[in-house]
MMTF fields as JSON, N, C-alpha, C and O atoms, coordinates in Angstrom:
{
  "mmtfVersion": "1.0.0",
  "mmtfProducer": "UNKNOWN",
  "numBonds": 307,
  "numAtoms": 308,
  "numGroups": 77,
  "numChains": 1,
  "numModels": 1,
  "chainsPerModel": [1],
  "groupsPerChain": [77],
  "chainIdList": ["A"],
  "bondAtomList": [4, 2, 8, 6, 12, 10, 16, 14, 20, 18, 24, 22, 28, 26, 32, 30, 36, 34, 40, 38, 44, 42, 48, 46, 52, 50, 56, 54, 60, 58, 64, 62, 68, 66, 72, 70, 76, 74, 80, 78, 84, 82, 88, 86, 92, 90, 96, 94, 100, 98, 104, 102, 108, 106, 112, 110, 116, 114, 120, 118, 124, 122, 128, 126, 132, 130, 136, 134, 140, 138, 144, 142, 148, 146, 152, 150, 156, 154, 160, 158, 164, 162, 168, 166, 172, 170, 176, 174, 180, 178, 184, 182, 188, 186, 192, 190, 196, 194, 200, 198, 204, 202, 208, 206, 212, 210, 216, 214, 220, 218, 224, 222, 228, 226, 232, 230, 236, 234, 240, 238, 244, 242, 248, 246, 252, 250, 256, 254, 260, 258, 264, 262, 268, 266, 272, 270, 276, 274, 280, 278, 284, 282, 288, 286, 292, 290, 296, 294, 300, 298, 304, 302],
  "bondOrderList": [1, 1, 1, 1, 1, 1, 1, 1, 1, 1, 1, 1, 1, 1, 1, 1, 1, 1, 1, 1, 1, 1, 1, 1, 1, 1, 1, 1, 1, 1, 1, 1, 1, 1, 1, 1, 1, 1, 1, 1, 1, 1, 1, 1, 1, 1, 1, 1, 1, 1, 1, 1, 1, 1, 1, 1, 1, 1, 1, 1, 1, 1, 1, 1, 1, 1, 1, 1, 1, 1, 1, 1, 1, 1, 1, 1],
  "groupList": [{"groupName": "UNK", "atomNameList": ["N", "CA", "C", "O"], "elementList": ["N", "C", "C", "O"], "formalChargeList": [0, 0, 0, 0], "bondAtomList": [1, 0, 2, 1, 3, 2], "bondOrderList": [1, 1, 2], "singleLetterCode": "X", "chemCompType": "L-PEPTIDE LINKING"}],
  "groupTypeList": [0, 0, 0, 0, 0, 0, 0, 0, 0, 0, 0, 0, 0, 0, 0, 0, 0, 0, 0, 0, 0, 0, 0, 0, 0, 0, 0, 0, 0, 0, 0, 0, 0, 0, 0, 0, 0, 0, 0, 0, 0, 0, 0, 0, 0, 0, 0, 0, 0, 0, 0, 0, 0, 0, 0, 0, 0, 0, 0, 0, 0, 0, 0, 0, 0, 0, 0, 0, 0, 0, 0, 0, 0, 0, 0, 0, 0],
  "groupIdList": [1, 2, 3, 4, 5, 6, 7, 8, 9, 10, 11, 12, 13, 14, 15, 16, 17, 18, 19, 20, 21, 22, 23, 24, 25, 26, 27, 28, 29, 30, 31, 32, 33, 34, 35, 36, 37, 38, 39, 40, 41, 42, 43, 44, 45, 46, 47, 48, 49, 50, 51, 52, 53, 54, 55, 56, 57, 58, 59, 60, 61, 62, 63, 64, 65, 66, 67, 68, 69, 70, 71, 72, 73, 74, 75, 76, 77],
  "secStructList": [7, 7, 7, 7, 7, 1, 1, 7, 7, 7, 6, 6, 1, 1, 7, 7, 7, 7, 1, 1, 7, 7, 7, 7, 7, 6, 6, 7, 7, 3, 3, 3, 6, 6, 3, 3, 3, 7, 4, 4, 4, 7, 7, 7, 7, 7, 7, 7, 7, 7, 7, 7, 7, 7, 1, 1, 2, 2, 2, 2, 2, 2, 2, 2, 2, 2, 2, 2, 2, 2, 2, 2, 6, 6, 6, 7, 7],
  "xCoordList": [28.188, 27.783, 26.263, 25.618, 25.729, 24.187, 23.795, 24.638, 22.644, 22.16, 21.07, 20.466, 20.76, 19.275, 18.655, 18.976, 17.716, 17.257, 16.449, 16.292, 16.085, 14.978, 13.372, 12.292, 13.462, 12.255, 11.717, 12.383, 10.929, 10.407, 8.706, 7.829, 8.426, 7.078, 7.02, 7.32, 6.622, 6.478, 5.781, 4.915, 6.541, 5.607, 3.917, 3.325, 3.274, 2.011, 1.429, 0.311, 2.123, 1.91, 0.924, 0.104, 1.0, -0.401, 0.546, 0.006, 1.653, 2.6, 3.781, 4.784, 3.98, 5.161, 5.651, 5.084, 6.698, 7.889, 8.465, 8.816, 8.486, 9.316, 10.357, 10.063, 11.619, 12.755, 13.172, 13.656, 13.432, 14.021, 12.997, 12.129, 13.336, 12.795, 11.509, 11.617, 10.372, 9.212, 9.37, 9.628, 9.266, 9.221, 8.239, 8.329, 7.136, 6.054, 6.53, 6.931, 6.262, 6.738, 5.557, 4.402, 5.832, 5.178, 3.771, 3.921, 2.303, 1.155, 0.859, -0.234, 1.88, 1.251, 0.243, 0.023, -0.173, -0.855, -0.93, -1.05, -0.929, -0.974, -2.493, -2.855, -3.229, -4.482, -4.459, -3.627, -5.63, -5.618, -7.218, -7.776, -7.807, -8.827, -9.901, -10.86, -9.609, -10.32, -9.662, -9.505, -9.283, -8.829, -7.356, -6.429, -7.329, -6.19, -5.471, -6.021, -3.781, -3.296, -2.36, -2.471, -1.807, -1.275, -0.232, -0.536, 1.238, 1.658, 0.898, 1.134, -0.182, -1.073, -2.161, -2.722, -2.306, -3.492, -2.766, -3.543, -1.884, -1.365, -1.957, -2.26, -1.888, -2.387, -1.083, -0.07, -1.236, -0.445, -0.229, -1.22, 0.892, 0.804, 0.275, -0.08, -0.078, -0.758, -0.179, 0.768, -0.717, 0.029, 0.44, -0.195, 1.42, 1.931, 0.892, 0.127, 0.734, -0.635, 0.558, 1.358, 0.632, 1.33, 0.401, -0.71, 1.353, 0.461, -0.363, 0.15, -1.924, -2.764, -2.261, -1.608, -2.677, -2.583, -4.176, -4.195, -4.798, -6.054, -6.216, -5.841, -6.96, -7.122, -8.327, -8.637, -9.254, -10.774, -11.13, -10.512, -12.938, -12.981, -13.191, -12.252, -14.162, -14.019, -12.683, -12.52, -11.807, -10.911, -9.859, -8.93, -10.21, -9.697, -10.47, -10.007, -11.857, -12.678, -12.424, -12.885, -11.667, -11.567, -9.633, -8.887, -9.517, -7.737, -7.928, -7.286, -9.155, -8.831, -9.652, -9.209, -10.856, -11.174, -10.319, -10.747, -9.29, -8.371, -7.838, -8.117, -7.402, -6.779, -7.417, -6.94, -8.469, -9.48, -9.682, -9.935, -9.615, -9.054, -8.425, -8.659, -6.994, -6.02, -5.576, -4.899, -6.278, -6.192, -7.097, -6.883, -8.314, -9.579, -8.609, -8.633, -7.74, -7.403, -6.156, -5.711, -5.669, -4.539, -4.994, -4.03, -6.327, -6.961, -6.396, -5.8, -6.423, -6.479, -7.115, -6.565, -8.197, -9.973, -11.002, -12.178],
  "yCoordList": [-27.636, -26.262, -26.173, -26.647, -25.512, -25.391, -23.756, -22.874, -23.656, -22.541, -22.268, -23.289, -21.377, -20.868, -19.895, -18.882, -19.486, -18.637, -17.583, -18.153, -16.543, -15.519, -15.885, -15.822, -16.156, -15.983, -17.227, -17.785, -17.712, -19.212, -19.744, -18.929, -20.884, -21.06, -22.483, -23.503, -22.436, -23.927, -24.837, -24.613, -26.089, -26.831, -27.369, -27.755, -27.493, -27.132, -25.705, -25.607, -24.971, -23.906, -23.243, -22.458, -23.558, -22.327, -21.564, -21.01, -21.34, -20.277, -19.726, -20.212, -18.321, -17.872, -17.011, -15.924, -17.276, -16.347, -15.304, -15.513, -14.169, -12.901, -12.712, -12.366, -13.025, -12.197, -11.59, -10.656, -11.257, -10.28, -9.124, -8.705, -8.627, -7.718, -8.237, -8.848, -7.879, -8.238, -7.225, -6.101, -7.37, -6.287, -6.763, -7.723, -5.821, -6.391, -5.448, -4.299, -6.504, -5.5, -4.818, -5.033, -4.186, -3.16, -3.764, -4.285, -3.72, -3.799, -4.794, -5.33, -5.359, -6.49, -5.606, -4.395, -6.469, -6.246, -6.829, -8.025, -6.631, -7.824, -7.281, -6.109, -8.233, -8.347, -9.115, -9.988, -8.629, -9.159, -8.806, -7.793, -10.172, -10.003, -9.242, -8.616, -9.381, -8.618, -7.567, -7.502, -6.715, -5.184, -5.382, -6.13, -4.819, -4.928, -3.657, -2.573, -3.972, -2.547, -2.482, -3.388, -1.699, -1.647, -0.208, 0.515, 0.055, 1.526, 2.534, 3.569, 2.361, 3.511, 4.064, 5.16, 2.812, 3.094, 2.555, 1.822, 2.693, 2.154, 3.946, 5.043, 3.425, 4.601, 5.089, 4.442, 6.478, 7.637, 8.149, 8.606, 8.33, 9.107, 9.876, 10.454, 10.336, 11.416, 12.254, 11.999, 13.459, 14.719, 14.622, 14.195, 15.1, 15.502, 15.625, 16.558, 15.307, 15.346, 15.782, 14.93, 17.046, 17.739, 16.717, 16.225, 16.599, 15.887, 17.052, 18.099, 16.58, 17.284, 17.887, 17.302, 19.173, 20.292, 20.221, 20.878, 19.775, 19.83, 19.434, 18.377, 20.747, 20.276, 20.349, 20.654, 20.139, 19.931, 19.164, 18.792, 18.701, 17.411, 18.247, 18.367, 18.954, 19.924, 19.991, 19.594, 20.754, 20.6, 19.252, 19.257, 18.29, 16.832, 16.518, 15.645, 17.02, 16.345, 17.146, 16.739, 18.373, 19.077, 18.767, 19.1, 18.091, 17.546, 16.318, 15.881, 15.803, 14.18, 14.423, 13.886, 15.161, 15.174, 16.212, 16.384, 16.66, 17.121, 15.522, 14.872, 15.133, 14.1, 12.8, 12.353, 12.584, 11.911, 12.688, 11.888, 13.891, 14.39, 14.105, 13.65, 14.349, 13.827, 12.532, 12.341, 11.676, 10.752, 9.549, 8.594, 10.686, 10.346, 11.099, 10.381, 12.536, 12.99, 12.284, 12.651, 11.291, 10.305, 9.036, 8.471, 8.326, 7.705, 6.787, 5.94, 6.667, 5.461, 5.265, 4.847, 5.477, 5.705, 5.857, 6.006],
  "zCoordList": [-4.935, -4.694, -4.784, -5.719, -3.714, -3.68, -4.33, -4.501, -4.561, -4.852, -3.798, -3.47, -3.321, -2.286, -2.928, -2.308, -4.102, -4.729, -3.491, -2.411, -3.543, -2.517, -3.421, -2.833, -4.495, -4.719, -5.091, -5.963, -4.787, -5.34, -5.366, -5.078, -5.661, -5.595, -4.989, -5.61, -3.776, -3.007, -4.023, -4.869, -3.608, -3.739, -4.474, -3.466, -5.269, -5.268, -6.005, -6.511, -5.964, -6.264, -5.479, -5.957, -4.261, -3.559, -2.845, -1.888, -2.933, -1.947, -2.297, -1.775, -3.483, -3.894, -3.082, -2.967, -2.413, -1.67, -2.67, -3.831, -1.995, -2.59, -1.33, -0.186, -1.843, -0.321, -1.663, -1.024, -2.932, -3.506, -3.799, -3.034, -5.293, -5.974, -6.905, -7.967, -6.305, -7.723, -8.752, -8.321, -10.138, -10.83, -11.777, -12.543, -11.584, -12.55, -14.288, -14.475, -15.188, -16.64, -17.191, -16.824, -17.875, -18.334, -19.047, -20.153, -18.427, -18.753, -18.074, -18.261, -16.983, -15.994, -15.061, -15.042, -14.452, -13.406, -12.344, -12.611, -10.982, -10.011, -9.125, -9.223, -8.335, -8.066, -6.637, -6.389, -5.571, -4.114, -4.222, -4.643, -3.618, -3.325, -4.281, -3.829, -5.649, -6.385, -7.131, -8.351, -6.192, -6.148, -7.474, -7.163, -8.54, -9.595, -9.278, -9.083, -9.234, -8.722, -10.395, -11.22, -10.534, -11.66, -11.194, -10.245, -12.215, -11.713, -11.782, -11.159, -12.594, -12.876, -11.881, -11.867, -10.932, -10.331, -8.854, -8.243, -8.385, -7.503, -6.475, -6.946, -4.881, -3.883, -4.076, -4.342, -3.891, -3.496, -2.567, -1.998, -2.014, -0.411, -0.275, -1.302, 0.787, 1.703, 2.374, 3.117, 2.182, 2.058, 4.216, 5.181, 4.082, 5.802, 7.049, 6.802, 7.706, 8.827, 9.879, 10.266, 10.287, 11.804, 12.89, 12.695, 14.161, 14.894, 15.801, 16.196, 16.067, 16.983, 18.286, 19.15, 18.287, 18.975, 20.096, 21.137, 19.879, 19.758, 21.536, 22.042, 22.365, 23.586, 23.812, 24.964, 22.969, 22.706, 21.833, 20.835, 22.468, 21.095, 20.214, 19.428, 20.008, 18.842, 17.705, 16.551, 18.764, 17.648, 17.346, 16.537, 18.087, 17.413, 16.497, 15.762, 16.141, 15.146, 13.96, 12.894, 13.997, 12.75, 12.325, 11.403, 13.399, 12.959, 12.14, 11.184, 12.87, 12.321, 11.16, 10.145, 10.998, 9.603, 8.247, 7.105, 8.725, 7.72, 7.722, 6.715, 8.348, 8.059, 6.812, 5.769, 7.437, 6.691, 5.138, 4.236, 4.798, 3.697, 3.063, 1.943, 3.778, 3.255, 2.474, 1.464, 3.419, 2.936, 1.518, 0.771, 2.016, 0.622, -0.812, -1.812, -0.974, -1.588, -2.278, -3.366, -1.572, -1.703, -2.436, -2.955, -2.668, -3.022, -2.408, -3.074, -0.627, -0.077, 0.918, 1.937, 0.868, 1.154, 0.138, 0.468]
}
């Protein structure tokens, strides 16, 4: 009888596969490129963006900068 685990670490260790569930425990942290995300500080969605109505640039520039709001207010910008 074989086993096929989802989650593993090649070889070497320069390449861990996730096909399951990561669950980081409580006061871990995981990190990319610098950037440390943690539950605490992880981005938040962004509030609903209706799609543009907008049959002027004018008012595409005041759609897309609500948007751009939105999304600085989400802290993922």
């Amino acid at each position: 009888m074989s086993y096929n685990t989802k989650n593993y670490t090649e070889q070497g260790g320069e390449k861990t596969v996730i096909g399951g569930q990561l669950d980081i425990a409580e006061g871990g942290t995981f990190s990319f490129n610098g950037a440390e995300f943690s539950p605490d500080n992880l981005p938040k969605a962004a509030a609903y963006q209706d799609d543009s109505e907008a049959s002027n640039t004018a008012e595409l520039v005041e759609d897309f900068n609500r948007l751009l709001g939105k999304l600085k207010a989400a802290g993922l910008m």
